[in-house]
N, C-alpha and C positions, 0 to 999 in steps of 0.2 A: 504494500500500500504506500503510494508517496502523494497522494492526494487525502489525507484524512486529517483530523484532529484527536491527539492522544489526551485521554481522560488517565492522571495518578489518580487511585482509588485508594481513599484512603479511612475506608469503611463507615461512610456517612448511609445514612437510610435514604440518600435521594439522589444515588449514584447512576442510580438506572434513567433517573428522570432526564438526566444531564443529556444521556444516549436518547434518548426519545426527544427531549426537547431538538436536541441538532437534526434528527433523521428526518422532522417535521420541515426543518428549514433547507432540506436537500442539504445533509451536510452527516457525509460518512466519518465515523468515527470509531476507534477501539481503544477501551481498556484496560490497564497495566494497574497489579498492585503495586504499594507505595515501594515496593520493596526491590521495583526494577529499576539497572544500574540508567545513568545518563547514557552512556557508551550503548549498550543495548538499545533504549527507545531511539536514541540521535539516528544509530543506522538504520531505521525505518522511516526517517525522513520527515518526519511531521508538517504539516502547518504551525502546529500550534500548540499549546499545550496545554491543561485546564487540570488544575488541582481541586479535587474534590472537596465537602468536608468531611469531620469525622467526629464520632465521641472521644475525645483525647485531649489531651491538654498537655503544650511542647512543652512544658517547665516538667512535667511529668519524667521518673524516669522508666529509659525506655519506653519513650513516645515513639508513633511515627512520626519518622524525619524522613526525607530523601536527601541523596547526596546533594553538596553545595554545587558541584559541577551544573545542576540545569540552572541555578542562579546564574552562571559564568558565562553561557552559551548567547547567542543570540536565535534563537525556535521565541518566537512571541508565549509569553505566561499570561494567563487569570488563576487567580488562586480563590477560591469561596469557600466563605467562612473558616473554618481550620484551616483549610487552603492559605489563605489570607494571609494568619498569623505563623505557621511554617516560615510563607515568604519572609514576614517582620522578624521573626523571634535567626533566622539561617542570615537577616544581611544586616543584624547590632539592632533591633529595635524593642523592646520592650511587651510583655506581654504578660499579664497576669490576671487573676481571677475576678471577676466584677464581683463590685455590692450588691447588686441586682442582676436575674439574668431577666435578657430581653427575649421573650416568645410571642409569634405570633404575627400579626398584620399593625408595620409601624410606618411611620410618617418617613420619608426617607428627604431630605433637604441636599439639594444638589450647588456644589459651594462653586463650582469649577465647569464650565463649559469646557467641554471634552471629549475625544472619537469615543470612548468607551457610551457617553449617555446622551449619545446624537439623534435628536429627533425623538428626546426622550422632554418633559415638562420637567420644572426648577423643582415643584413637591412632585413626588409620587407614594404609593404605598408599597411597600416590598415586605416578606415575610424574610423575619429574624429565626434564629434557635440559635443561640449562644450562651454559656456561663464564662467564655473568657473574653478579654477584650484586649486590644492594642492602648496602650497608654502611651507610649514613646514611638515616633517613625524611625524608622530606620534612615542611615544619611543617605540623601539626593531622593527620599523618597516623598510627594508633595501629596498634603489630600485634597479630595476632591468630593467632598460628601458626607451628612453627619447625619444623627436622630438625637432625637429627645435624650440617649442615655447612654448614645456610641457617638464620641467626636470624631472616630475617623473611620466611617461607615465604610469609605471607599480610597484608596489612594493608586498611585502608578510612581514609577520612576522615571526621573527628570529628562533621562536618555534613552536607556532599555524600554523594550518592550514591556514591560513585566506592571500589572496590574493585581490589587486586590479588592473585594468586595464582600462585606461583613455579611451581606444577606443573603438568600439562596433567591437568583434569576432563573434556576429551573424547575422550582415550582409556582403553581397556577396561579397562587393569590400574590405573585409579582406580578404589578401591572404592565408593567414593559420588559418583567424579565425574559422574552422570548425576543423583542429588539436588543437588548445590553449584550445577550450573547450571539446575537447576528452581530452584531456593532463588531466585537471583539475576535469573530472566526473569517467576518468576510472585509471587515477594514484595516483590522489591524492585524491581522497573521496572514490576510492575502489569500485567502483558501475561493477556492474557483469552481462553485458549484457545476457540478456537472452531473447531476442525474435528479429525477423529483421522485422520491417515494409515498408522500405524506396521499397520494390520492389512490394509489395501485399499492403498498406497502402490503394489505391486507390476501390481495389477490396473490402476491407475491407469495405471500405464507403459506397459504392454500397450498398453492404448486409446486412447495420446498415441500411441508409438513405430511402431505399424503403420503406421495413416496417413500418418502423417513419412514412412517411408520409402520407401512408395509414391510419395509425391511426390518424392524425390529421386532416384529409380529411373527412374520413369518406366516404360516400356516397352524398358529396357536389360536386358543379362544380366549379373548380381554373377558373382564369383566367390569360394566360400566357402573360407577358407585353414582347414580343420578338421583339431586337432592332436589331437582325442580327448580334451582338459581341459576342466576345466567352463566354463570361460569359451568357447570357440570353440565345444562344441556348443549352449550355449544362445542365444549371437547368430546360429547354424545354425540352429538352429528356431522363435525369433522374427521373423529374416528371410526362413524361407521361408513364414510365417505370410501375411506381407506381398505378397511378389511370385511365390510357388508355382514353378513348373517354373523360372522365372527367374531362379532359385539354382542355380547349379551348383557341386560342392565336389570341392575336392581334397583328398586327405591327400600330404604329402611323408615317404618313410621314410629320413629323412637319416643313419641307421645311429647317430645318439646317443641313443637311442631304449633304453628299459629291456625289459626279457622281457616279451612280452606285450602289449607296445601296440600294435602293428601289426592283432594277430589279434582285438584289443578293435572297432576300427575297421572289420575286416572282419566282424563281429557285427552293430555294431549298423545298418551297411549294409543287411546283410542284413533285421535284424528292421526296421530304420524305413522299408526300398523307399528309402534316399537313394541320388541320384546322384551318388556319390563315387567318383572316380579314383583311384586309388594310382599313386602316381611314385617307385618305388625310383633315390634322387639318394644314398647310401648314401657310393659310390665318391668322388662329388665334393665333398664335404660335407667326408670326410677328405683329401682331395688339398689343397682350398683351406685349411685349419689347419692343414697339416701346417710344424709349426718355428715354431708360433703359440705365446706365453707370456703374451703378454698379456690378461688377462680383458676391458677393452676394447674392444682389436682382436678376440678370437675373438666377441664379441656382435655386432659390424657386419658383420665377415665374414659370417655366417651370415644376418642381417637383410639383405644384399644378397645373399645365393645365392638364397635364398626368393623376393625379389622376380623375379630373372634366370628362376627356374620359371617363377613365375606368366606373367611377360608373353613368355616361349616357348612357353607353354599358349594364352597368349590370340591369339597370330597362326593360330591353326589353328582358331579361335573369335573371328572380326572384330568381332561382336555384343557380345562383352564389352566392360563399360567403367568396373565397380568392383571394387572388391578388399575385399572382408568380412573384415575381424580381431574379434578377442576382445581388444581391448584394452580395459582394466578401469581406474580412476582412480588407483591406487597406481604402475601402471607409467608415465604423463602425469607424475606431482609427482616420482618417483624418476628419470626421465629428465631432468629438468628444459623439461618444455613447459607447465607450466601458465603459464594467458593472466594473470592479474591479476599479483604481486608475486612470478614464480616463485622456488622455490629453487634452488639449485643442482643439478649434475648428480651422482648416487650411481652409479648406473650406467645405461648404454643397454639397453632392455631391445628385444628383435630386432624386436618391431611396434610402437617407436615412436623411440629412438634410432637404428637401425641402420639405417632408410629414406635413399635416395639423397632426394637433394632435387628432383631432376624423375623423373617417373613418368609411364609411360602412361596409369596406371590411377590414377580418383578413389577415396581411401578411401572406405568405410563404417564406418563403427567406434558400432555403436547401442547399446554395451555402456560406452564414456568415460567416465563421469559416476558408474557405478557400483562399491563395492565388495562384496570377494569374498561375504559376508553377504547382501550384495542379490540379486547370479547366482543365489545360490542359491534363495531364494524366488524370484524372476522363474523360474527353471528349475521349483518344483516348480506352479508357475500357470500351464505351458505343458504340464504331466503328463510331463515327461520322467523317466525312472526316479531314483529315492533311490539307487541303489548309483551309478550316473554324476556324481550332482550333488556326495554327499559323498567321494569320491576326495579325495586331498592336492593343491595346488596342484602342476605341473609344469612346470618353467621352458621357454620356449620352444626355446631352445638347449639344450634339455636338457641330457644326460650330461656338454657339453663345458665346462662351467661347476663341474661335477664334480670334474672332473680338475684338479688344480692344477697348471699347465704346459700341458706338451705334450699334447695327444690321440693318442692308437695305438687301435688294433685290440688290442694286447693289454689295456691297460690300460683300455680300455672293457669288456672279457669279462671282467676281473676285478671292475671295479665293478657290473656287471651282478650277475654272483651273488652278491655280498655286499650288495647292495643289497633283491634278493630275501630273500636270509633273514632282514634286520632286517624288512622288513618284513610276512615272514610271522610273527614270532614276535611281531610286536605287535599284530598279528591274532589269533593262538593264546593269544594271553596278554589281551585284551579292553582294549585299550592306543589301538590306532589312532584308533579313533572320538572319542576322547575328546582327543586331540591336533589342533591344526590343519595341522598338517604334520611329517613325519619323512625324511629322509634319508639318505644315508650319499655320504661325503666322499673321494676318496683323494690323497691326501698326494702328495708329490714326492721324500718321503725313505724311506729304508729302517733300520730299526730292529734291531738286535742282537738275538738271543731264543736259545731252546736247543730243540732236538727231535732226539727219541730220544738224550740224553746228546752231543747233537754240538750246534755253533753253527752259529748260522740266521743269515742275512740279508735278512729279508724286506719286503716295503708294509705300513704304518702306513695305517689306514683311520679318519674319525673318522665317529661317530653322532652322529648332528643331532635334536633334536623339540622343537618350540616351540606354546607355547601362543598365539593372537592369535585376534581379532575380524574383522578387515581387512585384515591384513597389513603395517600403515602400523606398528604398532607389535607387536613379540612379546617372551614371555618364556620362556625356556627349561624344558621341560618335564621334570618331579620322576619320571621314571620310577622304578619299584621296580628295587632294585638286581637284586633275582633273573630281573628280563626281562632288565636290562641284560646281566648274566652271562651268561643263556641264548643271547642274540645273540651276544655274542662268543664262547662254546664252540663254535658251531655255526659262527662265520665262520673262525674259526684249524681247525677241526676239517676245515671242509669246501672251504674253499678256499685251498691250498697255498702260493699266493702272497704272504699277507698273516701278519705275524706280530705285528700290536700290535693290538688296539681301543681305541680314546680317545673319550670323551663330551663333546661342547660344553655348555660352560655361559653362554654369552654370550648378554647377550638385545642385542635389538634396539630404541633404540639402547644401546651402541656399534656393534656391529657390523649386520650385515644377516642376512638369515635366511638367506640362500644365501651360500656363501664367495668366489664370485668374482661 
């Protein structure tokens, strides 16, 4: 490759976005953990070069560092967020732990007209995640950009190519971080688009991925674990694209399961002629949780019940000898399996944390690499219906990830129905669509109220809806207070058990989009 731009990974959670941000802007790119020499990447020629970020901190010892040598070079640098302070802390500049950290969607004040924020406005919003900060520049290095609680949001050097920027330009809730890193790949490193993928990309996939999998298939029988989300039916019908009758799918009704998913699954059986078994495992699912509090343990639990189906399915069925998931690239980095500089672990999510480490069954997983943005095209390029593809994400342990604590029967039937009515009235009220996910939450506590002039004692229930791209990064979504209202009249009104509504406002990071 001597037309690409080299990504050091330097094991940030939004490493992937960096490659998808550029592949949208026709702009091929590969790669390299932190750990490869200059001499190595230099003979592959780069345009350019783009330091990741990461969870680490250089004053750390045994941080990741890279050799000084790509400092010495002339290959044009952006360095984001640890990125950044690498550059500062490798050329004398100062870097130490802030009083506060900055997360989230901040004001970004642009100090310096400059090719990096060309055709970019003086404010913008850019999203932060930092606990360390630059406090001292490094020499001949000038800034160019501040916030509210970072003075040197952004700087470059006075000669070199070499630029940094405290915020992350490749995720979604940057307003113009998809121009800062055009600015930076096709102004200043000189890189000369030559190919457009962002509109055929998907078609592309198609035409690699079939083949692949025929070849890894072979003349074996998959078995398709389909949960009825959009990620597990569209690796269902990618891969039966592939190997045809030699797909066989199960749905599991593990009883955490919301109103309606079951009977969605028996639909669309019926209209697509798939060969989908239903395995009401409901009884066991709540047996094995039952006195479970830990969020954790209830995702491994459940990632090893799954597995214990499947390979009781497959001794009645000798021929099998894969096991097809929907795992999607945010659940790899959030698990903590990514192969280069991974991060650490956020949580296990049940098809990639919660796997026993020996298995009868080789994965398939033809979906890894992509996120949720992608399934989606890839699903509408395979003609699978709009109303399946645009659904909200659904956690694979669903409901019991819900419940904070214990899982019941009762307390599943209650977040059932209060689940249904937020989310029919966000539909009634032209809200859903426009969200990339909505939930409802139930608490562990019970909250004081008053009904009919007497005191109540009832569940505290919280509404969830965030706005994201990927799901790697979300921001809590500005519903009008009169939906908000309407939901809660109608959950206090219609379901007896619950006496509070609370609305989250945390985006992601600090928190996660799901609470447990």
């Amino acid at each position: 490759m001597d037309n690409f731009i080299a990504i050091v990974d330097f094991g940030s959670q939004y490493t992937h976005l960096i490659e998808t941000t550029l592949l949208n802007l026709g702009v091929k790119s590969k790669t390299f953990p932190c750990t490869v020499s200059f001499k190595e990447l230099h003979l592959q020629n780069p345009k350019g070069i783009i330091f990741s970020g990461g969870p680490d901190s250089v004053y750390n010892k045994n941080s990741a560092i890279v050799e000084t040598d790509f400092l010495k070079g002339d290959i044009p640098i952006l360095g984001i967020c640890y990125g950044m302070q690498v550059i500062a802390y490798l050329m004398g500049g100062v870097v130490r732990k802030s009083a506060e950290k900055e997360y989230g969607s901040t004001l970004l004040v642009v100090d310096k007209e400059e090719e990096l924020f060309r055709n970019t406005p003086a404010e913008q919003k850019v999203w932060m995640s930092h606990g360390d900060l630059i406090t001292e520049l490094p020499k001949d290095f000038i800034p160019l950009a501040h916030t509210e609680k970072t003075a040197y949001a952004a700087m470059r050097h006075k000669t070199k190519k070499i630029y940094g920027v405290q915020f992350h330009p490749e995720v979604f809730h940057t307003e113009y971080g998809s121009k800062i890193l055009g600015n930076f790949v096709f102004n200043i490193a000189g890189y000369e688009s030559d190919f457009k993928m962002k509109d055929s990309k998907m078609k592309d996939f198609v035409s690699r991925k079939v083949p692949e999998i025929r070849n890894i298939v072979g003349h074996s029988k998959v078995l398709g674990a389909l949960s009825g989300g959009v990620d597990s039916i569209v690796a269902s019908v990618l891969t039966q694209r592939a190997i045809g009758n030699n797909l066989i799918l199960v749905f599991v009704d593990t009883g955490l399961l919301r109103i309606g998913d079951r009977k969605k699954i028996e639909e669309l059986r019926e209209k697509e002629k798939l060969n989908v078994s239903i395995i009401d495992a409901s009884s066991e699912f709540l047996t094995a949780l039952k006195g479970v509090t830990e969020p954790e343990r209830k995702r491994k639990i459940i990632g090893q019940k799954f597995i214990k189906i499947f390979e009781e399915f497959c001794k009645k069925h000798k021929e099998i000898k894969f096991l097809l998931q929907g795992t999607i690239y945010p659940d790899v980095v959030e698990s903590g399996k990514v192969s280069t500089s991974s991060p650490g672990v956020i949580k296990s999510h049940h098809n990639v944390g919660g796997l026993p480490e020996e298995m009868n069954l080789r994965l398939l997983e033809p979906l890894r690499g992509l996120f949720k943005n992608d399934v989606r095209a890839l699903g509408r390029v395979l003609g699978i219906d709009n109303s399946l593809l645009m659904q909200h994400p659904f956690p694979g342990p669903g409901l019991s990830i819900r419940i904070i604590g214990e899982v019941t029967k009762e307390k599943l039937d209650i977040l059932r129905r209060v689940d249904r009515i937020y989310i029919d009235v966000l539909k009634d009220c032209g809200v859903y669509e426009k969200v990339w996910q909505a939930f409802s939450v139930l608490l562990p506590i019970r909250s004081v109220g008053v009904v009919g002039d007497q005191r109540a004692y009832k569940f505290v229930v919280a509404l969830r809806a965030v706005l994201s791209r990927d799901g790697m990064t979300a921001d809590w979504a500005r519903i009008p207070y009169e939906v908000l209202e309407k939901a809660s009249l109608e959950i206090t009104s219609k379901v007896p058990e619950v006496g509070r509504v609370v609305y989250d406002i945390t985006s992601k990071p600090p928190g996660t989009i799901e609470w447990e």
